[in-house]
VONUTI-990656 format. One record per residue: residue in one letter; chain; x, y, z negated of N, C-alpha, C in turn. Coordinates in steps of 0.05 Angstrom, whole numbers, plus 32768, in hexadecimal, padded with zeros to 4 digits. Each point is the difference from the previous one (the first is absolute). Layout:
<site 'A','A',<X,Y,Z>,<X,Y,Z>,<X,Y,Z>>
...
END
This chain:
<site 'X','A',<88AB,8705,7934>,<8000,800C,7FE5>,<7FE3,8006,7FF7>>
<site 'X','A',<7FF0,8008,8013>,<7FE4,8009,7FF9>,<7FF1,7FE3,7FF4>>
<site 'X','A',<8005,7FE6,8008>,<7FF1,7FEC,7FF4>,<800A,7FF3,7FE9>>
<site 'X','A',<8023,8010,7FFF>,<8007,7FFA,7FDF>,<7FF3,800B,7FED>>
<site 'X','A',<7FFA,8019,8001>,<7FF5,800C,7FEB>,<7FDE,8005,8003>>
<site 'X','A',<7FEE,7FF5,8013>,<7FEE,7FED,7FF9>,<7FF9,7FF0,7FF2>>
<site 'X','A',<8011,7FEA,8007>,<8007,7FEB,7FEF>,<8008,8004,7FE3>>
<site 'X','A',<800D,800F,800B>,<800C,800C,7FD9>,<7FE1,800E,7FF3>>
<site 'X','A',<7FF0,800A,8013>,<7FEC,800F,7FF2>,<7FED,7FED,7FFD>>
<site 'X','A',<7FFC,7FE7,800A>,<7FF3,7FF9,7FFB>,<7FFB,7FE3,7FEF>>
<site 'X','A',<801D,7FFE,7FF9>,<8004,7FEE,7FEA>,<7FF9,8014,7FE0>>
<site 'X','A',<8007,801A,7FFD>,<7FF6,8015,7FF3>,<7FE6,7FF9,7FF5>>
<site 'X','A',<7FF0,8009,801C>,<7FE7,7FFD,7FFE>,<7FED,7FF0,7FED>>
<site 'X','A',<800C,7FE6,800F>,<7FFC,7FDF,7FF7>,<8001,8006,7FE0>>
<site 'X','A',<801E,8004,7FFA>,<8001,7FF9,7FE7>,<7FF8,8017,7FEB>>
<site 'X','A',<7FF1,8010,800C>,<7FEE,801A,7FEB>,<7FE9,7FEC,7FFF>>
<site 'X','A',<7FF2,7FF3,8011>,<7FEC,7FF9,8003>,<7FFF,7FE8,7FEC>>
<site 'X','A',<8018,7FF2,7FFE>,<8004,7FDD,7FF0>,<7FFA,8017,7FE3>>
<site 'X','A',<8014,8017,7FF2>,<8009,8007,7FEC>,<7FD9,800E,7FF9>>
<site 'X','A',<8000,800B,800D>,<7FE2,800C,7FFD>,<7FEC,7FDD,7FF4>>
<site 'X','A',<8001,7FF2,8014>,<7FEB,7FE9,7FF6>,<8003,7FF2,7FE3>>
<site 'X','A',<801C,7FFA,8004>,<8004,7FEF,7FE4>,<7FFD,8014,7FE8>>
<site 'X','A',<8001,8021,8002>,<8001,8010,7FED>,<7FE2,7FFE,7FF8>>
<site 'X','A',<7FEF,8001,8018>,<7FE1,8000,7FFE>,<7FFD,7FEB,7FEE>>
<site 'X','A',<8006,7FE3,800D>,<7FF7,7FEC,7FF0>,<8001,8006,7FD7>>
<site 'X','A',<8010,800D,7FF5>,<8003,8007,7FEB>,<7FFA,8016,7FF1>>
<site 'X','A',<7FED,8011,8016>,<7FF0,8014,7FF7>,<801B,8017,7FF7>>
<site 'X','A',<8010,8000,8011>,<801C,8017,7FFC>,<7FFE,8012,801F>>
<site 'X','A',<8005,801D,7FFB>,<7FF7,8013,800D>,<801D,7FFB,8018>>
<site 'X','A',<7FFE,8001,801B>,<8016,8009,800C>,<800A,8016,8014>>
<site 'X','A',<8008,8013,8001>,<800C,8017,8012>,<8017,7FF8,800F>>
<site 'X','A',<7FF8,8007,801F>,<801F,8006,800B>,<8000,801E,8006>>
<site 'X','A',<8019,8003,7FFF>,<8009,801C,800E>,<8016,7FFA,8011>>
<site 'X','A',<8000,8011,801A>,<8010,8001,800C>,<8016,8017,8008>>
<site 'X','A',<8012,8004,7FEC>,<8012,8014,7FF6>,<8006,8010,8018>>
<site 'X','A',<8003,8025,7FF6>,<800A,800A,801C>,<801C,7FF8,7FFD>>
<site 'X','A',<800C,800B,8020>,<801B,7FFE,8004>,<800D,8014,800F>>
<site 'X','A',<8015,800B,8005>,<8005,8021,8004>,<8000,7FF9,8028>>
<site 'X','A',<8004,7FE8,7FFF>,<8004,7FFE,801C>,<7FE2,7FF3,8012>>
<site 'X','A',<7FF3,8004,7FF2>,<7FE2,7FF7,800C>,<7FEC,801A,7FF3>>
<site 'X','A',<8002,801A,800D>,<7FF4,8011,7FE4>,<7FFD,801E,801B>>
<site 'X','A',<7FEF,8002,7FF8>,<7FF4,801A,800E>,<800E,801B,7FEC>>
<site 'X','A',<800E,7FF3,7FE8>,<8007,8024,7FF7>,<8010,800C,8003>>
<site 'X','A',<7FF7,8014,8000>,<8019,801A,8006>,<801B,7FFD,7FE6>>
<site 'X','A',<8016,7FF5,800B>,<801E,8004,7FF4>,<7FFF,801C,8000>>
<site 'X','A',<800B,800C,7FDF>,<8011,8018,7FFF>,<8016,7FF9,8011>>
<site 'X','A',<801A,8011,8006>,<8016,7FFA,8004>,<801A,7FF7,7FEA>>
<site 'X','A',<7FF6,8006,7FEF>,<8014,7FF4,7FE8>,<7FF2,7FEA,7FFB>>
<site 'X','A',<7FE2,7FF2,8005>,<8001,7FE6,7FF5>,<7FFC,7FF3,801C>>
<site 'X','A',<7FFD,8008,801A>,<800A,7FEB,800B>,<8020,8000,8006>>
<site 'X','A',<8010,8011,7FF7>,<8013,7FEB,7FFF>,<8016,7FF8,7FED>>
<site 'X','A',<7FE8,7FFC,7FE3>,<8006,7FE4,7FF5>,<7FF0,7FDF,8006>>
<site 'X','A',<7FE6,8010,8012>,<7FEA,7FE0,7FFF>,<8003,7FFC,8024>>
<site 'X','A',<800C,800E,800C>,<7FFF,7FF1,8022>,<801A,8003,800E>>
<site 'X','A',<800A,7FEB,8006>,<8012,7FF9,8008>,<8002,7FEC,801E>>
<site 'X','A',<8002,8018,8011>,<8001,7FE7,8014>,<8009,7FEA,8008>>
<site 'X','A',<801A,7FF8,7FF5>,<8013,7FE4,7FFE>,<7FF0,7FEE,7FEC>>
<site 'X','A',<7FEA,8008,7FF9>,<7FF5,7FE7,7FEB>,<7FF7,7FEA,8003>>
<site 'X','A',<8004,7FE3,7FFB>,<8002,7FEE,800A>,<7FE2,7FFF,8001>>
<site 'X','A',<7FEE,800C,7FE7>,<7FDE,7FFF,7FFC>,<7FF2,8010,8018>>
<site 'X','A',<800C,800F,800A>,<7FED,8018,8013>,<7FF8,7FF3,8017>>
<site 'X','A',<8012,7FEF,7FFD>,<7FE7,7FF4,8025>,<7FF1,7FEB,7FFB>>
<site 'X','A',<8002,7FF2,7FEB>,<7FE9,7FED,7FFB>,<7FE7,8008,7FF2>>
<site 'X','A',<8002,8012,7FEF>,<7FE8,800D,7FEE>,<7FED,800F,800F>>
<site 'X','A',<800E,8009,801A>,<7FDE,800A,800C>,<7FF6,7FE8,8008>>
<site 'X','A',<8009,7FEE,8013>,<7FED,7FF1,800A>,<7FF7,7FEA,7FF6>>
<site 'X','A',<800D,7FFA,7FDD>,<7FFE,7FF3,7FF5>,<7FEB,8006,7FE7>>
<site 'X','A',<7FFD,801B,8000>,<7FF1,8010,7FF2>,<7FDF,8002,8014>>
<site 'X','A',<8000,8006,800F>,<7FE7,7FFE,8017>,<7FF6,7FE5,7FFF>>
<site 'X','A',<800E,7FEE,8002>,<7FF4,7FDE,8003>,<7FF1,7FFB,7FD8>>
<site 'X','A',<800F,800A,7FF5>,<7FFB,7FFE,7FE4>,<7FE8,8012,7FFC>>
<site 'X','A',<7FF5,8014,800A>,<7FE9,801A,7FF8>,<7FF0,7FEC,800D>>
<site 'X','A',<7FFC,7FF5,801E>,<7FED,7FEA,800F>,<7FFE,7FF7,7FEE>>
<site 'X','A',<8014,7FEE,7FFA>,<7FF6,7FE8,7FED>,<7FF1,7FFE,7FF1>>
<site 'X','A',<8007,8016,7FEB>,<7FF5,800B,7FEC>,<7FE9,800B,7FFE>>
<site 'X','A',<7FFF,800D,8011>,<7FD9,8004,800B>,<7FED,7FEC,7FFD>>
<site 'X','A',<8006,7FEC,800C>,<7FE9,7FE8,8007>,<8007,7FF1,7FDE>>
<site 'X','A',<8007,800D,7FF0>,<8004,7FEF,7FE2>,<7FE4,8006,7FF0>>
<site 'X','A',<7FF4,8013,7FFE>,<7FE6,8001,7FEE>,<7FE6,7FF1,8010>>
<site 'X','A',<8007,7FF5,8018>,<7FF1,7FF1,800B>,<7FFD,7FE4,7FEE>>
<site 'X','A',<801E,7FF7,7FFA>,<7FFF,7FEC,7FF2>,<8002,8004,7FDD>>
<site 'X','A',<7FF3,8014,7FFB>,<7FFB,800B,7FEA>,<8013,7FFE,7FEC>>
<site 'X','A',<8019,800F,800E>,<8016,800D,7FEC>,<7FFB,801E,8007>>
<site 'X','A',<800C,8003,7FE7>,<7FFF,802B,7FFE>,<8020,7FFF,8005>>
<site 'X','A',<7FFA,800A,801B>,<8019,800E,8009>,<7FFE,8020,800C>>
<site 'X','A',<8016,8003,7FE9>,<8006,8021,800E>,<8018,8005,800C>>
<site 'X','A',<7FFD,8011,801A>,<801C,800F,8008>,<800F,801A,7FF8>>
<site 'X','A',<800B,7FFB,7FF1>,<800D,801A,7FF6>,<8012,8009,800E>>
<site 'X','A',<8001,7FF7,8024>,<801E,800B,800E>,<7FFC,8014,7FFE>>
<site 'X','A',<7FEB,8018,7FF9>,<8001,8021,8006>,<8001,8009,7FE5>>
<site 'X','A',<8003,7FF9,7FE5>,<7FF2,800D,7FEC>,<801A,8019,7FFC>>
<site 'X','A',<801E,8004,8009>,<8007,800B,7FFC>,<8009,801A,801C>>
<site 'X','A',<7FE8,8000,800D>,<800C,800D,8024>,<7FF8,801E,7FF4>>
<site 'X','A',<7FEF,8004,7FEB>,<7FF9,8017,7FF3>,<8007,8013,7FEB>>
<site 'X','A',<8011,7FEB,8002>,<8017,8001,7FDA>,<8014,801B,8003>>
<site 'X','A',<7FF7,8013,7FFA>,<801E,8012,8005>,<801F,7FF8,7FEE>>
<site 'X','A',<7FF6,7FEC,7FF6>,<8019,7FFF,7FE8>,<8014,7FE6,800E>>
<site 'X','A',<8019,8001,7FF6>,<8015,7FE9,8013>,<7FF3,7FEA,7FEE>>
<site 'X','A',<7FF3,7FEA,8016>,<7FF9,7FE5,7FF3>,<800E,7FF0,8007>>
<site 'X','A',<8019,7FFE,8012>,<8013,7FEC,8006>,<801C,8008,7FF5>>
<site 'X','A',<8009,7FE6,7FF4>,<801D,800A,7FF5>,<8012,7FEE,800C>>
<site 'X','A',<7FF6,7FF5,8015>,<8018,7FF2,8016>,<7FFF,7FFC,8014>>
<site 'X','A',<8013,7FFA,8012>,<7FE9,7FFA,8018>,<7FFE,7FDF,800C>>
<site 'X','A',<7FF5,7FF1,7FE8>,<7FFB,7FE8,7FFE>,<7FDF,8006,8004>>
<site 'X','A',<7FF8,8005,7FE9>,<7FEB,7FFF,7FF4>,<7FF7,8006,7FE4>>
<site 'X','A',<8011,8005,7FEF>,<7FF8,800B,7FEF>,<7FF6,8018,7FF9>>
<site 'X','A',<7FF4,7FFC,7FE1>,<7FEE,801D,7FFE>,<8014,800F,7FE9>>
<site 'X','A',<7FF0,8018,8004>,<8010,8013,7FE5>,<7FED,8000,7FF0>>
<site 'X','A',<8000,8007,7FEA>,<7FE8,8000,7FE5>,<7FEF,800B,800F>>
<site 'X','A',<8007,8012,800C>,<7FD6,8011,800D>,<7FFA,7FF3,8014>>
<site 'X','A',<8011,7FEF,800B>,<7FED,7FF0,8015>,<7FFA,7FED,7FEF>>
<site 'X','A',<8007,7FEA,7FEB>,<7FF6,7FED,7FF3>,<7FD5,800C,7FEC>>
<site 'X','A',<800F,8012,7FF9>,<7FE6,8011,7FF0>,<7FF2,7FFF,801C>>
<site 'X','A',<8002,800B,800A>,<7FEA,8003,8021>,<7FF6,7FE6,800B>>
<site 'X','A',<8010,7FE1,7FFC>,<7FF4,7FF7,8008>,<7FF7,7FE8,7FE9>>
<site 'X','A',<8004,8007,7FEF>,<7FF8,8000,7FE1>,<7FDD,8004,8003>>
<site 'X','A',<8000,801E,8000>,<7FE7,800B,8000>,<7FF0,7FF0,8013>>
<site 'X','A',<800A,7FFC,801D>,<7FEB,7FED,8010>,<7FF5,7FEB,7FF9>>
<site 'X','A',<8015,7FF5,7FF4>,<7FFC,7FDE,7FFD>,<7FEA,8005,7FEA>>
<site 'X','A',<8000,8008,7FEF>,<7FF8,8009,7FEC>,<7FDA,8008,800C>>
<site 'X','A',<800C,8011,8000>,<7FD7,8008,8015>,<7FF7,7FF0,8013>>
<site 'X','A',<800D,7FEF,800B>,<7FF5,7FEC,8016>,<7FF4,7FEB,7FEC>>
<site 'X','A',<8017,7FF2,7FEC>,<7FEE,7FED,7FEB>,<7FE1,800C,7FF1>>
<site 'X','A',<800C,8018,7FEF>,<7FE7,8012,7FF8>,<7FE5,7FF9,8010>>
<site 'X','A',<8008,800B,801A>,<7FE3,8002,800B>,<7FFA,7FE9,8013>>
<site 'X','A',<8003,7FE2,7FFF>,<8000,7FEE,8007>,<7FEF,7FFA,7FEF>>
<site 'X','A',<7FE3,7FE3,8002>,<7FF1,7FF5,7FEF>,<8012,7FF5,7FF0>>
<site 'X','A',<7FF8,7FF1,7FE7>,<8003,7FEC,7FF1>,<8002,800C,7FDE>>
<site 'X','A',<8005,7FF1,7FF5>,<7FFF,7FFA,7FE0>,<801F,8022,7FF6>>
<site 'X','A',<800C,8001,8016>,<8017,8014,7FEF>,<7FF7,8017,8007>>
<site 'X','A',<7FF1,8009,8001>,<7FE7,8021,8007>,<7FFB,8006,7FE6>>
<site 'X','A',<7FF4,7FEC,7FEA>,<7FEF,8000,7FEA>,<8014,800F,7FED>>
END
């Protein structure tokens, strides 16, 4: 399983890197983000929202950590090949407010605004032409 989701991370990779070049070629800006997920996440669950967002029987919870870890590697060695990649797996470990409204992966409006706001300030303060 560990060289599936390698592989899985690193076809990822690859294709940030194809989507980044051909974007370059046309003078168009490109971002990745790599979305948090409740099951790869350092934050503290209230008890009423983890249990609407964690669920042990979930078919997602055992592939998203180690599939989430191979994806943060990956993702690292990406501004080498000069894409702006950010990891947003933590932007909500600080959040006192419920940002999961399932225990898929989805967000609730204050986790979307929260990671709204990131995406948002990572472009901001990134070079290029959308600063001005």
């Amino acid at each position: 399983m560990e060289t599936l989701h390698a592989d899985i991370a690193a076809m990822w990779h690859d294709s940030s890197v194809l989507m980044g070049n051909m974007l370059a070629e046309r003078s168009a800006g490109y971002f990745h983000f790599l979305q948090p997920n409740q099951y790869y996440s350092t934050r503290r669950f209230s008890a009423d929202e983890a249990a609407i967002a964690l669920n042990e029987a979930s078919p997602y919870r055992t592939s998203v950590s180690p599939g989430y870890a191979a994806l943060v590697a990956a993702g690292s060695t990406l501004p080498a090949k000069n894409v702006r990649f950010f990891d947003a797996t933590h932007v909500f470990d600080r959040e006192p407010a419920h940002m999961y409204m399932d225990d898929c992966c989805h967000y609730t409006q204050a986790g979307n605004y929260a990671l709204a706001d990131f995406v948002a300030a990572s472009i901001l303060g990134s070079p290029g032409p959308w600063r001005n």
